[in-house]
C-alpha positions as CSV (number, residue, x, y, z in Angstrom):
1,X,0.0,0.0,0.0
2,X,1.5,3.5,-1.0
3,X,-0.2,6.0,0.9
4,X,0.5,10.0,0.4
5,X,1.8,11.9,3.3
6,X,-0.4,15.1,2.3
7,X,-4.0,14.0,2.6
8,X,-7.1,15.8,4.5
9,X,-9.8,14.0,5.8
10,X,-12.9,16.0,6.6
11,X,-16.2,14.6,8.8
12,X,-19.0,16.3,10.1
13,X,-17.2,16.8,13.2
14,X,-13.6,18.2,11.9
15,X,-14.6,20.5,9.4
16,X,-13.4,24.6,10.1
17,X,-15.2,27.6,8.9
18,X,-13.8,28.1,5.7
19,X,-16.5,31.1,4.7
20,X,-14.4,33.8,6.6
21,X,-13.3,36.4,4.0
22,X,-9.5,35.6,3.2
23,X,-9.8,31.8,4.2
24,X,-9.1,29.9,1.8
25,X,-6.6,29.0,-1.3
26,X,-5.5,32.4,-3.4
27,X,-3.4,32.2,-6.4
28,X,-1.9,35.1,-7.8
29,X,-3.1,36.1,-11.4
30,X,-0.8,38.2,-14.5
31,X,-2.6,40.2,-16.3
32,X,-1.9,40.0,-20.2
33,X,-2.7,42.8,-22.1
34,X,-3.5,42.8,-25.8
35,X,-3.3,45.8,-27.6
36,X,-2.4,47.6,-31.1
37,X,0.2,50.3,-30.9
38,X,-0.1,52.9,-33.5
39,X,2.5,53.3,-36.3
40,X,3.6,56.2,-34.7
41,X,5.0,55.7,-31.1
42,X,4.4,58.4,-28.3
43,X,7.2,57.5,-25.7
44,X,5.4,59.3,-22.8
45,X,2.2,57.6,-23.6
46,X,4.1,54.2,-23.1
47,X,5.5,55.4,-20.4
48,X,2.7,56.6,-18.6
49,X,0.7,53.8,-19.5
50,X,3.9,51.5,-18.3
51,X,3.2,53.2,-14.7
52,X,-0.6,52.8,-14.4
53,X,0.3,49.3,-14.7
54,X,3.2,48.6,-12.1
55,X,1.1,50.8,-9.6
56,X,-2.2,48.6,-10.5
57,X,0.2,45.3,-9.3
58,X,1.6,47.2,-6.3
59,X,-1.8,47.9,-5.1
60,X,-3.4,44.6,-5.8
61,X,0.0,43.2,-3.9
62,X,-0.6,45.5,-0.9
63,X,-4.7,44.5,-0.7
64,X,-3.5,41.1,-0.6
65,X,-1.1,41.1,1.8
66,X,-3.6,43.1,4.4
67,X,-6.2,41.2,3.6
68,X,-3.6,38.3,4.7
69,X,-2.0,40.2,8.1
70,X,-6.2,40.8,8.7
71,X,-7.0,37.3,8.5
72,X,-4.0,36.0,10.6
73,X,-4.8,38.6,13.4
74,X,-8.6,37.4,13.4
75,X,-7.6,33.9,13.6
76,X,-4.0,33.0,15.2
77,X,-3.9,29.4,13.6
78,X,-2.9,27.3,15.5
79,X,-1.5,29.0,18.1
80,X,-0.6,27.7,21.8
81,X,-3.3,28.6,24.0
82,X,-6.0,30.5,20.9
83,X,-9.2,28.3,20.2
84,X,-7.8,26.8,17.5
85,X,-4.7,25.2,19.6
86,X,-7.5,23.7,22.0
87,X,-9.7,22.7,18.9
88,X,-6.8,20.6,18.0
89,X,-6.4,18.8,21.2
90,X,-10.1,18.3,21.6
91,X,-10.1,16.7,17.7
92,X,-8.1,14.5,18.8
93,X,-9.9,12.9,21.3
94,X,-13.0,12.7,19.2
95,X,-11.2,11.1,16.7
96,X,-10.2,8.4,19.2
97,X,-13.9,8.4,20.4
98,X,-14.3,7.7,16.2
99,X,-11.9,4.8,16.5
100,X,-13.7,3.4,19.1
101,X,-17.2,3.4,17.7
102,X,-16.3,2.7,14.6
103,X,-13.0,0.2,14.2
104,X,-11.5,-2.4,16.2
105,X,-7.8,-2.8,17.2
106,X,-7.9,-6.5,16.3
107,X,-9.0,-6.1,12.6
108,X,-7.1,-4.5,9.7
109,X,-6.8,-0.4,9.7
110,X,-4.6,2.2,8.4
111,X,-4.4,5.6,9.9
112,X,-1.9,8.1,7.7
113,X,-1.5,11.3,6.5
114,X,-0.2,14.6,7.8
115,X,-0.9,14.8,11.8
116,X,0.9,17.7,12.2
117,X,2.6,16.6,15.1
118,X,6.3,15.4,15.6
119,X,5.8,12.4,18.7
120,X,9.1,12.6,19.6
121,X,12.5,15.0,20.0
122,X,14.2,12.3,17.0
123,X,11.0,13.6,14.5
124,X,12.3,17.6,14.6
125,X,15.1,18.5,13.8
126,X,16.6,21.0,17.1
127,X,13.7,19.6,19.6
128,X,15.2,22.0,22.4
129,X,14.1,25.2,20.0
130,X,10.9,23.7,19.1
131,X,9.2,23.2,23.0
132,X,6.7,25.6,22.5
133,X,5.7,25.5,18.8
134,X,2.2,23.9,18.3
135,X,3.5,20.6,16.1
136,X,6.1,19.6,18.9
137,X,4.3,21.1,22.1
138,X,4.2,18.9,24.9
139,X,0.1,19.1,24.7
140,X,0.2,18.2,21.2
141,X,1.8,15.3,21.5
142,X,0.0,13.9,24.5
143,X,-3.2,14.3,22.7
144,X,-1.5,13.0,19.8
145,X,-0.2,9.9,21.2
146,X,-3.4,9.3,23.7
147,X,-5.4,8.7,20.1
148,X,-2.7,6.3,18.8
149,X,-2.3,4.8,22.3
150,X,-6.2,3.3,21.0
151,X,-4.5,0.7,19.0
152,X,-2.3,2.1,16.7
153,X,1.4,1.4,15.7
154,X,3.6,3.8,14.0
155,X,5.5,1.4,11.4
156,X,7.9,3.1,10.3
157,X,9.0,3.6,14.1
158,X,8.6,-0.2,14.1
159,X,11.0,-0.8,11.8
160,X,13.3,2.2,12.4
161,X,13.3,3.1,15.9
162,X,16.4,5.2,16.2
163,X,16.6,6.5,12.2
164,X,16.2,10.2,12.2
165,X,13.6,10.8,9.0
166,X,11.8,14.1,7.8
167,X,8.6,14.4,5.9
168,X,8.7,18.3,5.7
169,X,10.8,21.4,5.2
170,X,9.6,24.6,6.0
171,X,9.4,26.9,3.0
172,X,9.9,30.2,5.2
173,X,13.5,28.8,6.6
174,X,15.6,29.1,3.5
175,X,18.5,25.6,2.5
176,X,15.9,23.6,5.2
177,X,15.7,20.6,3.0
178,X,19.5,21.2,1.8
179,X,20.7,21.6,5.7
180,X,18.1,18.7,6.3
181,X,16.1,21.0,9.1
182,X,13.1,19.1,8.7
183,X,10.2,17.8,11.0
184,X,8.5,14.1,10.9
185,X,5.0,15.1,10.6
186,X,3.4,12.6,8.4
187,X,3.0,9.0,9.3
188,X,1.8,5.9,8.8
189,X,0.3,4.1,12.1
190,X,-2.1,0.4,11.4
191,X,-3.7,-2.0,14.1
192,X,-0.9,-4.2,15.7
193,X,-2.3,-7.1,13.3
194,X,-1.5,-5.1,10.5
195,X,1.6,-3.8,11.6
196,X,3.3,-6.6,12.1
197,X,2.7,-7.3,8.3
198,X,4.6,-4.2,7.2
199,X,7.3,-5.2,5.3
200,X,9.0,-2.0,4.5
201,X,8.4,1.9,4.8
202,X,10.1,4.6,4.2
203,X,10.2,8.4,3.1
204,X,10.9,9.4,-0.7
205,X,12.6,12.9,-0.4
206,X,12.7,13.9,-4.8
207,X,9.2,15.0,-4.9
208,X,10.3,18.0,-2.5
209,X,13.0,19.0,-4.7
210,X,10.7,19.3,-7.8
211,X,10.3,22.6,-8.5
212,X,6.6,24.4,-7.0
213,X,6.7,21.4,-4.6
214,X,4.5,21.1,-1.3
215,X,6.5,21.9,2.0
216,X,5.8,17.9,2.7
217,X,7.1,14.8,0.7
218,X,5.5,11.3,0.6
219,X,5.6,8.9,3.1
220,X,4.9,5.1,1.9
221,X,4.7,1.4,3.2
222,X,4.2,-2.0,2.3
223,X,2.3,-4.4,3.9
224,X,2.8,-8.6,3.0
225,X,-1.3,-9.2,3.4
């Protein structure tokens, strides 16, 4: 079973607010304009014209970015201690409430993706720097762990206890991936039945080199079943 590291899971109980105004996914637009210049050229038209445009993409650069700072003011994702930091925690322990109604640690299950969370000081890269930001906080992980604790195994811990491995490199921290700064945040966890089936698992680094590529690469497993 290959399974991606970057996959969202939404339920009737997980889902955010995503109608606030500047919540969402933005791409930035060109603009391409199509026009006839005359046989004769008027250098100060072109110039002028030249200006109206640069200060049209400043503008629409400087809406953006308040409309940004605005939004991360309102909401202070996932910050320690905001509503959003104790939403996490609580999600969490619904999701292991999930487990329990729905699943059983003696049959077959697979739960991956990106947790956000790095369990332990070997999944961050400088763990001492890192006590108090909301992947690696000590909350975090407890909450973290208490859902796996439901009858999950982390395989690739199973097979590699004491291999240091990174799934993502933080875009805002230039030469992360080439300095290897990264952070384990995506794993791959199955009943113990299940587990002890996993034949191999490990992290494939290239598609983060790739040029435009997500922050996180893919994590994958195999499983003799």
């Amino acid at each position: 079973m290959h399974a991606p590291a970057e996959k969202e899971v939404e339920s009737k109980d997980c889902q955010q607010d995503n109608n606030d105004k500047g919540h969402g996914r933005h791409t930035a637009a060109g603009i391409f304009s199509h026009f006839l210049l005359p046989i004769r050229i008027d250098g100060r038209k072109i110039a002028q014209f030249a200006m109206k445009i640069a200060t049209y993409n400043v503008n629409s650069i400087r809406i953006r970015l308040d409309a940004i700072i605005s939004w991360l003011e309102k909401h202070q994702p996932d910050v320690i201690g905001t509503p959003q930091h104790e939403y996490k925690l609580k999600w969490y322990a619904r999701l292991k409430t999930y487990f329990t109604q729905h699943l059983s640690p003696d049959r077959p299950a697979i739960w991956c993706g990106d947790m956000n969370v790095a369990p332990e000081p070997i999944d961050v890269h400088s763990p001492e720097k890192h006590l108090k930001h909301v992947c690696f906080h000590e909350s975090v992980r407890k909450a973290y762990k208490d859902a796996v604790s439901w009858g999950f195994v982390d395989v690739l811990r199973q097979l590699y206890p004491d291999r240091q491995v990174f799934t993502f490199w933080d875009y805002l921290r230039p030469s992360s991936l080439e300095q290897n700064k990264g952070w384990r945040l995506d794993h791959i966890l199955a009943t113990r039945r299940l587990a002890e089936k996993c034949r191999r698992v490990d992290v494939d680094i290239e598609p983060r080199r790739a040029p435009r590529a997500s922050d996180h690469t893919f994590v994958w497993a195999e499983f003799d079943v």
